[in-house]
C-alpha positions as CSV (number, residue, x, y, z in Angstrom):
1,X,0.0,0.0,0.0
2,X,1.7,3.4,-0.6
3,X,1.8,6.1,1.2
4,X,-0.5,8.2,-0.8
5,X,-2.9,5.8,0.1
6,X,-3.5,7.3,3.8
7,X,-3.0,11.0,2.7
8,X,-6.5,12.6,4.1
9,X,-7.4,15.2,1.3
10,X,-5.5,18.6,1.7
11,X,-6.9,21.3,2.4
12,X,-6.7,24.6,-0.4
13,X,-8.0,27.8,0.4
14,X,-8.6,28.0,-3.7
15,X,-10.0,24.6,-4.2
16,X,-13.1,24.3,-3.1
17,X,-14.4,21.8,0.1
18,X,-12.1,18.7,0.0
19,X,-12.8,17.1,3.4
20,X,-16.1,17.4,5.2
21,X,-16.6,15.4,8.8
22,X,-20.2,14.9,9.6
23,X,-19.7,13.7,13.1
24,X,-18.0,16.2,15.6
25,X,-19.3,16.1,19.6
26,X,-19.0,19.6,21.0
27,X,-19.9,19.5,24.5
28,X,-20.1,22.1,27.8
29,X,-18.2,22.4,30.7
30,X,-21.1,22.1,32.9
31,X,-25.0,22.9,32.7
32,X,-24.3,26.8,33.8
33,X,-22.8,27.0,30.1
34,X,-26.8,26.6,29.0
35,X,-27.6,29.5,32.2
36,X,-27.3,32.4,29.4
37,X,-29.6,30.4,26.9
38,X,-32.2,29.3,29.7
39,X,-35.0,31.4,31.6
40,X,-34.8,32.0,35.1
41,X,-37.7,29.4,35.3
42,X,-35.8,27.1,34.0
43,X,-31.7,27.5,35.2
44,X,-34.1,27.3,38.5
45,X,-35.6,24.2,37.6
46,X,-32.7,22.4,36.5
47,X,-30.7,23.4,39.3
48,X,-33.5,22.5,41.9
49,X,-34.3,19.0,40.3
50,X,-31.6,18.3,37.4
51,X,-32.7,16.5,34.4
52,X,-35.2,13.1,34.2
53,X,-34.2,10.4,31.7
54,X,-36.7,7.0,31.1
55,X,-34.1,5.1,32.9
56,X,-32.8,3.3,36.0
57,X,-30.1,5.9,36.5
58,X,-30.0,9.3,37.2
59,X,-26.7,10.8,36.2
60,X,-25.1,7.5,34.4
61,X,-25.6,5.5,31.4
62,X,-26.0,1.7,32.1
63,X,-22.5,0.9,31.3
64,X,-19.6,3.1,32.2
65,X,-18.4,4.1,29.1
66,X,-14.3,2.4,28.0
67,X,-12.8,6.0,28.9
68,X,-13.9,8.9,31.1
69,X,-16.6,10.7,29.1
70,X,-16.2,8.5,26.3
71,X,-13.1,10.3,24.8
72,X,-9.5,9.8,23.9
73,X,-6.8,10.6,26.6
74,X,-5.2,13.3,24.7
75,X,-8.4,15.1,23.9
76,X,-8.8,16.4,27.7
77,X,-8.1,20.6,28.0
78,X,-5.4,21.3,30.0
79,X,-7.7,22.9,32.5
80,X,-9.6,19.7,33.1
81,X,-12.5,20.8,31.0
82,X,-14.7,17.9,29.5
83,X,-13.4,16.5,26.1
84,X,-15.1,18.2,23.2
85,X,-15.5,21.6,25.2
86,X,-13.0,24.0,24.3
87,X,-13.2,25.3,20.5
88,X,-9.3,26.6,21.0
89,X,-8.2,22.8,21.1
90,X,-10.8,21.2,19.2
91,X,-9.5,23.6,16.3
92,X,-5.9,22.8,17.0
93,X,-6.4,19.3,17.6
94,X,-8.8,18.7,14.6
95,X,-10.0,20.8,12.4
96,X,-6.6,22.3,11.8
97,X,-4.3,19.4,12.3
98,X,-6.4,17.1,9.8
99,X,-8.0,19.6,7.4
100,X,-11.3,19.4,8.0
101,X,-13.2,22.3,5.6
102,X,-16.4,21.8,7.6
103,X,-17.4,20.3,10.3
104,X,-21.0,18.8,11.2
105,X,-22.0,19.4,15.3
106,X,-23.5,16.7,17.3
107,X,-24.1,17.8,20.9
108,X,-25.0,14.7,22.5
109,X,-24.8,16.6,26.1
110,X,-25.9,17.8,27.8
111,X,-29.2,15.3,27.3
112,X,-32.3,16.7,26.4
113,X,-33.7,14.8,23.5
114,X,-35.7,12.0,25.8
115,X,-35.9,14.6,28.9
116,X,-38.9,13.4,30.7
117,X,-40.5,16.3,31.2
118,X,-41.3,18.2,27.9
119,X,-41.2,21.6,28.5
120,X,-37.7,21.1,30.1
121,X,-36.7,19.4,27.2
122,X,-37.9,22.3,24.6
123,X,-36.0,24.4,26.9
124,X,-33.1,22.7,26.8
125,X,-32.7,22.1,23.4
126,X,-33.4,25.8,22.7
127,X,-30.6,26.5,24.9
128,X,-28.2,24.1,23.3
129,X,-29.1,25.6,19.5
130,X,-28.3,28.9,20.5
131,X,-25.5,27.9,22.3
132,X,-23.9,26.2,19.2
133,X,-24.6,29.5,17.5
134,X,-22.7,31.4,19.7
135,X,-20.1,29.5,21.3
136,X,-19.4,27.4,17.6
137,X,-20.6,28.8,14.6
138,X,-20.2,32.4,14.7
139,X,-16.5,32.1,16.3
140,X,-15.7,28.7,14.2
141,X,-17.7,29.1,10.2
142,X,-15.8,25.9,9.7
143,X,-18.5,24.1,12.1
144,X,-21.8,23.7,11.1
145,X,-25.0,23.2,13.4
146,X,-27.4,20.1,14.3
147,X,-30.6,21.5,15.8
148,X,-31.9,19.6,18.0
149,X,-35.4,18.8,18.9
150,X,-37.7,16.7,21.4
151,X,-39.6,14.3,19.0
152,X,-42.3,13.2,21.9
153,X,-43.7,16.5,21.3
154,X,-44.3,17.1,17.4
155,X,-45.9,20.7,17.7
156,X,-42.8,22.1,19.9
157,X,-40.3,20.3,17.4
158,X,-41.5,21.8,14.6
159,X,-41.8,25.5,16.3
160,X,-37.9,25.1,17.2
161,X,-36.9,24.2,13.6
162,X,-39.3,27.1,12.3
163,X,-37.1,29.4,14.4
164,X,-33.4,27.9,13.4
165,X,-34.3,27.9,10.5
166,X,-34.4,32.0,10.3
167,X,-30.6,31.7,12.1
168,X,-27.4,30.9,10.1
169,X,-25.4,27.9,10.7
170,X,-27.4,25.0,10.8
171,X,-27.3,22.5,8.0
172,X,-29.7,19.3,9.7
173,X,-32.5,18.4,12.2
174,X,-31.7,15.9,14.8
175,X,-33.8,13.6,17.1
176,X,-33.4,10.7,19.3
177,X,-33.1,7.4,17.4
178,X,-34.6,5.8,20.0
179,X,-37.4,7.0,21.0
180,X,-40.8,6.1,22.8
181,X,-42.4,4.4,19.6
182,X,-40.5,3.8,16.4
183,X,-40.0,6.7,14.3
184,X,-41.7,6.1,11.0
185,X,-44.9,6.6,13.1
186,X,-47.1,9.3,12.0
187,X,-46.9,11.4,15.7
188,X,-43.6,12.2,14.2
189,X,-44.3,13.1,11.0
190,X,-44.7,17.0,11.4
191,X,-41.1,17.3,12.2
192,X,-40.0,15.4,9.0
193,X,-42.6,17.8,6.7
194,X,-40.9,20.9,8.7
195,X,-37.2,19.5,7.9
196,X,-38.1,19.0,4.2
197,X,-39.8,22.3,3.8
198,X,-36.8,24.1,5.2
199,X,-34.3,21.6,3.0
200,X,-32.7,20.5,6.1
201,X,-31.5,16.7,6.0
202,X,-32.2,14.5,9.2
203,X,-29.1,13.3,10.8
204,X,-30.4,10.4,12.9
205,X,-27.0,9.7,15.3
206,X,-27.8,6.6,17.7
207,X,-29.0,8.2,21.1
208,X,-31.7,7.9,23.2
209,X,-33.0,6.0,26.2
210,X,-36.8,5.0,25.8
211,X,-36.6,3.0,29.1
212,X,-36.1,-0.8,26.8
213,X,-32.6,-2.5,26.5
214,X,-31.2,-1.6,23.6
215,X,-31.1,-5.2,22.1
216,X,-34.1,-6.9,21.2
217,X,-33.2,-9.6,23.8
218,X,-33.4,-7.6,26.7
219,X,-30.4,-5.9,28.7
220,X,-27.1,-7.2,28.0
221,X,-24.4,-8.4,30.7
222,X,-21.2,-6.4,28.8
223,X,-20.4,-3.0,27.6
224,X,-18.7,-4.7,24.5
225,X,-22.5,-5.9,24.1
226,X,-24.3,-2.9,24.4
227,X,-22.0,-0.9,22.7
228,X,-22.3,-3.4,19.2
229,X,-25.7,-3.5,19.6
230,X,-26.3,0.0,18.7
231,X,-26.5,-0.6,15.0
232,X,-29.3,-3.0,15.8
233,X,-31.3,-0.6,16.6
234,X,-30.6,1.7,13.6
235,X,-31.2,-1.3,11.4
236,X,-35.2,-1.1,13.1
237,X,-35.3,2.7,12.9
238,X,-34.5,2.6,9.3
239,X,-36.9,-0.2,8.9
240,X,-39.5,1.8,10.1
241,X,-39.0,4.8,8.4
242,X,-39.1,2.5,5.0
243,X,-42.1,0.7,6.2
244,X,-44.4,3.3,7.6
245,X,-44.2,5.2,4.3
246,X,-41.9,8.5,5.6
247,X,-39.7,8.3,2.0
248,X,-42.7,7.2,0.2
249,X,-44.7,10.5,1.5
250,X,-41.6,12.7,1.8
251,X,-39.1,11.9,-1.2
252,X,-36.8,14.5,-1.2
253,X,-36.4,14.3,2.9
254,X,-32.1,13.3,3.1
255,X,-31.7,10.8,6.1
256,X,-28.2,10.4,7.2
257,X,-27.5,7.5,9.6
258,X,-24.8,8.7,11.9
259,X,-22.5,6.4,14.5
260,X,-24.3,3.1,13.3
261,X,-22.1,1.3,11.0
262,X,-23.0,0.4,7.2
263,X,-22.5,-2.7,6.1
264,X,-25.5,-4.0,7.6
265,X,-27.4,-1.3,5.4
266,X,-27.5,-3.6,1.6
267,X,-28.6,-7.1,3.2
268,X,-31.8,-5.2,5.4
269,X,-32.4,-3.9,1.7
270,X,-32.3,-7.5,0.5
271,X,-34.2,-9.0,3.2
272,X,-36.8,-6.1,3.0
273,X,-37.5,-6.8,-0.9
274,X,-37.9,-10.4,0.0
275,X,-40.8,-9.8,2.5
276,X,-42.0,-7.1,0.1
277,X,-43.1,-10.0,-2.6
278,X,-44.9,-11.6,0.0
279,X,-46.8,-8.6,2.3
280,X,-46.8,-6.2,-0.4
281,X,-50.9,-6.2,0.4
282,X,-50.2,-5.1,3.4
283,X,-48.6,-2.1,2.6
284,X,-50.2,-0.6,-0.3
285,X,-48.6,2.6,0.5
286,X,-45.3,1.6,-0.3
287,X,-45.0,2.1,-4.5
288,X,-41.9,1.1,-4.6
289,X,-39.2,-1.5,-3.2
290,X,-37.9,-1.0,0.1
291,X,-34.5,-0.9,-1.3
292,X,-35.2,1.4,-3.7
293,X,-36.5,3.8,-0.3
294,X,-32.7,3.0,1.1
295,X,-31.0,3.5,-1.8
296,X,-32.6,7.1,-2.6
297,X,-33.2,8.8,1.0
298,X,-30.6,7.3,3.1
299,X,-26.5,8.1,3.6
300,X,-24.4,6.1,6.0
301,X,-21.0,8.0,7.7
302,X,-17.9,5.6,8.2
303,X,-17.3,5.8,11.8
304,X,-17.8,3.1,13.4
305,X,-16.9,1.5,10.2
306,X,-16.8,-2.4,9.9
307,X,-13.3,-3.4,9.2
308,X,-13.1,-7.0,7.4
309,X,-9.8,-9.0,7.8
310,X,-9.2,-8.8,4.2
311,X,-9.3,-5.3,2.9
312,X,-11.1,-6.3,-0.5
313,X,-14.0,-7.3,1.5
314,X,-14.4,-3.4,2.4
315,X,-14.8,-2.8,-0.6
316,X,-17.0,-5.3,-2.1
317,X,-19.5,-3.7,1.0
318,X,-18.8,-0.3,-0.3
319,X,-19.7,-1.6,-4.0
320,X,-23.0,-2.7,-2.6
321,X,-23.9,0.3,-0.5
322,X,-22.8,2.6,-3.3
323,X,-20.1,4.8,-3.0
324,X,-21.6,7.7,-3.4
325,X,-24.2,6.7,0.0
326,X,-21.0,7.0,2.4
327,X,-19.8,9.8,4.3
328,X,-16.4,10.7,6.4
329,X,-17.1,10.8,10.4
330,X,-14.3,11.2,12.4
331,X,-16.8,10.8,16.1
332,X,-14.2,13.4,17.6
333,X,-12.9,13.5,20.5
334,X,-14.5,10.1,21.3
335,X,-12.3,7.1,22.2
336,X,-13.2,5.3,19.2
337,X,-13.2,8.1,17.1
338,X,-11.4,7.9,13.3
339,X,-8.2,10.0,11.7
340,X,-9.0,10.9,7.8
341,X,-6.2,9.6,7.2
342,X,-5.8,6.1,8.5
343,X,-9.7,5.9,8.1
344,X,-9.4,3.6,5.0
345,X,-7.1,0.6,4.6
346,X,-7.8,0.4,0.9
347,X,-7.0,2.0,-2.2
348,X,-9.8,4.0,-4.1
349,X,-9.8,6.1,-7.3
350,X,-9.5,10.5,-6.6
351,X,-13.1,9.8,-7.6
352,X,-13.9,7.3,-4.8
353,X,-12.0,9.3,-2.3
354,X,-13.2,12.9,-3.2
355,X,-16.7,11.5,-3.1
356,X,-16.5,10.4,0.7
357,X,-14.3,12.8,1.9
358,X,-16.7,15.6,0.6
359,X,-19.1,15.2,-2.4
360,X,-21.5,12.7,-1.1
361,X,-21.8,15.1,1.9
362,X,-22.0,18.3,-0.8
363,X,-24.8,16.4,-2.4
364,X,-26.6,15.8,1.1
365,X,-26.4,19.5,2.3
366,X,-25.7,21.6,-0.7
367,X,-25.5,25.1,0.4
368,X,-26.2,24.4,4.2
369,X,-22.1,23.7,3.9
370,X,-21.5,27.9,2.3
């Protein structure tokens, strides 16, 4: 393999976007970073009775996660400030040192997407998308912004993206991927017409804690467990979203799958046409094959990307997905998180690579990247 071969795209001030990462995890310090985004009511609130998940813990996950705060050792301020919280080192550390043209935002906390208590959770997720306005965007145009919204309540979500939607910055709509009933049910639908009308893709990054184990089998005994069985539930949330008719009603809604893996993405379309022949009377909504739904509403990011023994095998997956269906994601500063560079152990055309590193995500958000 040469050398060339793990060269990330270079950045040129005169040619154009060459590497776009669409998985970045800015995070705060502490809650009181939200206090200039919040109420009075509700910096009260939160201080008096902190936030309510639909879970057995209060201020845990159910696994401790392989590194403190789920981030690499070097990605740690100097001042002790959580990973992912300080824009001086996350532009340093990344953005700089790797080249990155723009960067796509997920704030995955402070939690507010399955906060128990809905107006807290509109106010918190307020807070967070001005706060990635000010703290991000406007100091950083490199980053772009994720707004974020509480699915459970339809009307409120769509209200918050009406509003965003009049600020600069933000290039998708996020909600949990787990939430309390799967989400190609209609209760959700508003929030999809809102995204469409406003050209913003959904970028659908596993999170959420709907109170079930997050295997189909119940709660399992190991991290390692848990942690792999993430994409299972993507492949059920993308299922439903097929199935329920959301790409059949919506067909220029953009769904990017973030966090999840891909290779798992071509068989669910095979498996899904071969039900198809058989309960196609069941769901006369659906015109046309499931796969045909995956293959025109749906991208897939890399990280965590499967990594077969033999490197050819990477590519006969990225054959069937279609290369243009794949996007970079580094999952900085997480411990698992990817280097552009080293991301791919295989060799691809300037086609292949320019299309991952930056035109499959030019052709998902268009101008939401100027």
């Amino acid at each position: 393999m040469s050398s060339s071969t793990l060269q990330a795209p270079v950045r040129s001030e005169d040619a154009g976007i060459k590497l776009v990462d669409c998985d970045i995890h800015p995070t705060v310090r502490s809650m009181k970073d939200l206090h200039p985004y919040l109420s009075s009511r509700w910096r009260e609130h939160l201080d008096s009775f902190g936030q309510r998940f639909r879970q057995a813990f209060v201020s845990s996950t159910a696994f401790p996660k392989a590194t403190p705060a789920l981030a690499r050792r070097d990605a740690w301020p100097e001042d002790g400030s959580p990973p992912g919280s300080d824009l001086a080192l996350m532009q340093r550390q990344h953005l700089d040192a790797n080249g990155i043209d723009r960067g796509m935002l997920f704030p995955l906390f402070p939690r507010a997407l399955d906060e128990r208590n809905i107006d807290c959770a509109h106010a918190v997720c307020r807070a967070i998308n001005d706060w990635q306005v000010a703290e991000w965007i406007e100091p950083e145009p490199r980053l772009k912004g994720t707004i974020t919204v509480m699915a459970e309540d339809a009307e409120g979500a769509v209200a918050e993206i009406e509003r965003c939607a009049k600020m600069k910055g933000f290039a998708q709509v996020a909600l949990v991927t787990r939430p309390i009933e799967p989400l190609g049910r209609k209760r959700y639908w508003p929030i999809y017409e809102a995204a469409a009308h406003h050209g913003f893709p959904l970028g659908l990054h596993n999170s959420g804690n709907n109170g079930h184990a997050v295997t189909g089998g119940g709660a399992p005994s190991f991290y390692f467990e848990e942690h792999q069985a993430v994409s299972m539930s993507l492949h059920a949330m993308v299922t439903s979203f097929i199935i329920e008719g959301v790409p059949e009603r919506l067909p220029d809604l953009k769904i990017v799958v973030v966090e999840g893996g891909f290779a798992w993405a071509a068989p669910l379309g095979w498996r899904m046409d071969g039900l198809f022949d058989r309960f196609r009377g069941e769901v006369p909504h659906l015109k046309m094959k499931p796969s045909e739904y995956l293959r025109r509403n749906f991208w897939w990011t890399t990280q965590p990307m499967e990594e077969p023994e033999k490197p050819e095998h990477l590519r006969q997956l990225l054959d069937w997905m279609g290369w243009d269906r794949i996007v970079f994601a580094s999952d900085y500063p997480h411990w698992d998180s990817d280097d552009p560079r080293h991301a791919f152990k295989i060799r691809m055309s300037e086609a292949e690579r320019q299309g991952i590193f930056a035109g499959n995500a030019q052709a998902i958000y268009g101008d939401l990247l100027a």
